[in-house]
N, C-alpha and C positions, 0 to 999 in steps of 0.2 A: 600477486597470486599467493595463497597461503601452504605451507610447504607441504608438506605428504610423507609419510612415515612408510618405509620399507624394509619387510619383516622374516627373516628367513629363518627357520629352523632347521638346522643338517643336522642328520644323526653322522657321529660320528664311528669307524674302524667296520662301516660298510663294505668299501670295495675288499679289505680284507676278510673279513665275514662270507660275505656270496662265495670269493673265490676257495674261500678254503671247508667250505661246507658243504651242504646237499642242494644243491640248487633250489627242488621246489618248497622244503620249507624255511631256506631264507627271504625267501621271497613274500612267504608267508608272514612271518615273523614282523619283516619291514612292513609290508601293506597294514598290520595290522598296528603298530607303532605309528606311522601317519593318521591312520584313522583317531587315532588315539589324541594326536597332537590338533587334527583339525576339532575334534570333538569339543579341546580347551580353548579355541579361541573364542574371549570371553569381552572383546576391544571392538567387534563386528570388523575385524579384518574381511577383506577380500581376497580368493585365495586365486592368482593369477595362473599358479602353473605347479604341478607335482614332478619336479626335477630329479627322478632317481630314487635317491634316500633323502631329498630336501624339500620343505613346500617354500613355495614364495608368493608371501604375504603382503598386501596394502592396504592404507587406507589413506583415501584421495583428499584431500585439503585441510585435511586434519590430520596432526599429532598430539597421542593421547598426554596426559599431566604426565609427571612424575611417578606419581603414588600410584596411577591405571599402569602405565607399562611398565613399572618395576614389579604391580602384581600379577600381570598378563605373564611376564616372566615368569614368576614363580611357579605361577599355575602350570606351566608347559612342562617345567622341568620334574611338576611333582604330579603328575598326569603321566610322563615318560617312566619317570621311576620307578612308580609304583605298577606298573603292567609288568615292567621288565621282574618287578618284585612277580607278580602274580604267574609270568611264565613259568618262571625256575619254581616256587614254591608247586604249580600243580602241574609240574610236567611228568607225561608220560615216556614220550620216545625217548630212546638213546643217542640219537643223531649230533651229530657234528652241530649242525645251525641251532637245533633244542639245547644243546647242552650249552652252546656257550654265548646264546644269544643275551644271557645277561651281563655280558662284557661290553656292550655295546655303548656306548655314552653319545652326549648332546652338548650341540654348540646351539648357541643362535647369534644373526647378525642384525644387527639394526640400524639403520641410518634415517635420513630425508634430507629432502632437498625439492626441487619442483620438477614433480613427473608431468611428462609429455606421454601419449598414447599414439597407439599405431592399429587399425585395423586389418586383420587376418583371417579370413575366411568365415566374415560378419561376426569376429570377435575382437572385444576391445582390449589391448594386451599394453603394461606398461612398458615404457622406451624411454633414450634418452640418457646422457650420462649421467644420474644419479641412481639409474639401474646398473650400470657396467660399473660403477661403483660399492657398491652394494655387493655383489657378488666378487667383485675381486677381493674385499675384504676376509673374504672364505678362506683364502689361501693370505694367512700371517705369520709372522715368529713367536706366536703364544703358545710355550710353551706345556700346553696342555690339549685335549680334546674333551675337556667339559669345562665349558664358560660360555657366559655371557658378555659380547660384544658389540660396546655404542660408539659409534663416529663422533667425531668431535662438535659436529654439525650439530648431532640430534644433541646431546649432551647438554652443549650451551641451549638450546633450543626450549630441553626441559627444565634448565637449572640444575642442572646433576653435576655436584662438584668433583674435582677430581681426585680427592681423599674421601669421598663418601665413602662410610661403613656401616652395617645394620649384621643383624645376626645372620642373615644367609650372604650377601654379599660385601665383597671387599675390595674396592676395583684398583685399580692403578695405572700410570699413562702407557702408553704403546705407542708406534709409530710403524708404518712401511714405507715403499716408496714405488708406485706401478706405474711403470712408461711415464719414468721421467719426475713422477706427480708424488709429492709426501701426501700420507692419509694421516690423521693422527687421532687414535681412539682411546676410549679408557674400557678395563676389560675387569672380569669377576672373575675367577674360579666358582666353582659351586659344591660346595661341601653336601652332598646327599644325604648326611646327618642328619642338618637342619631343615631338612624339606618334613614336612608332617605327611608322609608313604600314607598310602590309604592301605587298611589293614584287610585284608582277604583272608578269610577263614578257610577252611579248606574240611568242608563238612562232606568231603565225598567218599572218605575211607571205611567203610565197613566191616565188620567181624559177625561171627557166626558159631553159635555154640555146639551145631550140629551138623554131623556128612551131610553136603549136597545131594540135591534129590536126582539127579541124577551125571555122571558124569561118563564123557565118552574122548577116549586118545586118539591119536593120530599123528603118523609121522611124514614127515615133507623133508625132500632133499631142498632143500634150500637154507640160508643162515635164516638163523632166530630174527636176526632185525629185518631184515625182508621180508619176512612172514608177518610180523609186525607191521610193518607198512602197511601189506596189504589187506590187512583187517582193518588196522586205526583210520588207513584214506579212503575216506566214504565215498570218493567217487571211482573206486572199483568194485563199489558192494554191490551194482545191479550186475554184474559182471558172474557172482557165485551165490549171494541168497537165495535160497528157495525161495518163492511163490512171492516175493515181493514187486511190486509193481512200479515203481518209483523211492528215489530218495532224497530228500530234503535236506539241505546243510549249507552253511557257510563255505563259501570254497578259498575263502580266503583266509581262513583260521586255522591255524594246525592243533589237530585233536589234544587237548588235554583236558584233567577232571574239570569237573565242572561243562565243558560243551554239551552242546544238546545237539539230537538231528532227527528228523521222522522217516519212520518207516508208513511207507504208504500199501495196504494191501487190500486188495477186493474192495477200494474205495475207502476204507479204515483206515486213519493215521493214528500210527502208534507213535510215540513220543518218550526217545532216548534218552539220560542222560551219563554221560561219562564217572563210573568210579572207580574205584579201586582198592583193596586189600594186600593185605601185607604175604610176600610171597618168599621164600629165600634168597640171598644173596646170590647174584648169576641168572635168575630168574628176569624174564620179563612178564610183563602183567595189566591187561587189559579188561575193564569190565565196561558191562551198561545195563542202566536201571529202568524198569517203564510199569507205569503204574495202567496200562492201556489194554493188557489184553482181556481177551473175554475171560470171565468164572474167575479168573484169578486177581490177587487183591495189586501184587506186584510181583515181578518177579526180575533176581539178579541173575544175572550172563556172566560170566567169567572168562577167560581168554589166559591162560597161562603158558608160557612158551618158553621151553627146559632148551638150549645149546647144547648138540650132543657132539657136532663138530663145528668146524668151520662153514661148510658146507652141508649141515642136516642137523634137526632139530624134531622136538616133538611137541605138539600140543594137546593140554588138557583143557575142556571144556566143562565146565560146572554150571552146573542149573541152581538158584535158592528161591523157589517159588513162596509167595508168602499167600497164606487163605486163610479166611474167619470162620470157618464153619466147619463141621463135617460134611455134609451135602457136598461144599467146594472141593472137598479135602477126597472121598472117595470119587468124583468126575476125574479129579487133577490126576491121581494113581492109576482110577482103571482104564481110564479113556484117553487122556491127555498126555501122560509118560511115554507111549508109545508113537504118538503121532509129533511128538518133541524130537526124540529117538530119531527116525527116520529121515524126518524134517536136516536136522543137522548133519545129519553122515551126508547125507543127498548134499551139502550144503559146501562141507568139507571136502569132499570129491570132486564136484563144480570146481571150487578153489583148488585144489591140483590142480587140473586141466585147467584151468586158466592163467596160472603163473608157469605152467610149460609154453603154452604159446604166446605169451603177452611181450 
């Protein structure tokens, strides 16, 4: 029988992450980091099982060359990277899991040997000790949490000596011993230097040479980043939007620039996305852009939110409608400014009365 490659990526400083953060956007963060990971596999693994913060990967009678899983690796790792790059660069929240979900690093393990199956509820799931091998491997004396890790099995299997070096990796031998049993593997650090980061711009920052067309304050006992929350997490916005009918979004993404989400109203979807401006230090700062509504060409939202204690805060709301015409430009003033107006306070009051009883 010809062996079988088994393929695990664990993010690593998870269980400390979730436990020392905001629960629902750790959770965020990670779902969206697996997606990330399964998106790179580029070897047609098979993905058995989503373990937490780990997926676990196969593929059944084959193990891929050399030169395929040393680049299968690198893809994962520079696929991981470069999001964790993309969090931090457009993040908005202040949270615990936002701010420091780019500490988070990556192992993977790899081995083979000949996998047996077991069926479970007419699904076919890998079994067998080369799978309880494989994951014991998770727990080693590498002292690190970002490397790359092959059992001695696959190694000889692919021909991977065990002084192999190349610009990203550098491996060297290892050994454990689990009930009774020596493993013995050769392992990489990974230098995230030499990964080529995919470069994300961050064209969502805007400026503005002139006052807002209209702005309107308000203040909420409550902290700044809780108010925060509850604008940035879309699925409390049918909860205090005016007149909107539905809302559209990823529920598994935590808001930062660049996100998009639709507002769906009177059958119209309008089509958000995330920016933001520079605001003073202490400040928090929320916008969103839609080129959707009627008469108007686009127009910006702004969301700024002043700390006045611990316990209470004020929000400034700013309107930058953009129009090509005069025709658009006196509707927008005599007719539209007021029903904006309205619109909002009615919108803002909702939100009280929804964060007192929620």
């Amino acid at each position: 029988m010809s062996k079988s490659l088994l393929f695990i990526p664990d993010i690593s400083g998870y269980a400390q992450f979730v436990q020392t953060t905001e629960i629902e956007h750790s959770q965020h963060v990670i779902a969206e980091l697996l997606e990330v990971l399964i998106n790179a596999n580029t070897q047609n693994l098979r993905l058995a099982e989503v373990e937490g913060d780990a997926l676990f990967f196969y593929k059944e009678g084959e193990v891929p060359s050399q030169e395929k899983l040393l680049a299968q690796i690198e893809t994962m790792f520079t696929a991981f990277y470069s999001h964790l790059k993309l969090l931090e660069n457009n993040r908005i929240c202040p949270c615990n899991a936002c701010a420091t979900a780019p500490n988070l690093q990556l192992k993977i393990i790899a081995h083979c040997g000949d996998l047996q199956f077991i069926t479970v509820q007419n699904k076919r799931k890998p079994f067998g000790q080369v799978v309880i091998e494989a994951h014991r491997l998770l727990k080693n004396s590498i002292p690190s949490d970002n490397y790359v890790l092959l059992s001695r099995d696959l190694s000889q299997q692919i021909g991977l000596s065990d002084d192999y070096k190349s610009q990203l990796f550098n491996f060297s031998k290892g050994e454990n011993e689990y009930d009774g049993k020596k493993i013995d593997y050769l392992y990489s650090e990974v230098d995230k230097q030499y990964l080529k980061l995919t470069s994300y711009e961050t064209p969502y920052e805007v400026h503005f040479d002139k006052a807002p067309f209209l702005t309107i304050q308000k203040k909420y006992k409550t902290s700044a980043e809780s108010l925060l929350e509850y604008i940035t997490n879309y699925s409390y916005r049918h909860h205090w939007v005016k007149g909107v009918d539905e809302f559209e979004y990823n529920p598994d993404e935590v808001t930062r620039l660049g996100t998009e989400h639709v507002c769906v109203i009177d059958g119209k979807r309008l089509n958000f996305t995330t920016v933001t401006k520079a605001v003073d230090t202490g400040k928090l700062i929320y916008g969103e852009y839609t080129t959707d509504i009627p008469i108007i060409d686009g127009m910006y939202q702004f969301y700024t939110i002043i700390p006045v204690s611990q316990s209470s805060c004020e929000i400034i709301i700013e309107l930058y409608p953009k129009v090509n015409s005069i025709f658009k430009k006196m509707i927008l003033y005599f007719i539209m400014k007021r029903s904006f107006q309205k619109s909002i306070n009615e919108s803002l009051n909702n939100l009280e009365n929804y964060m007192a009883t929620a």
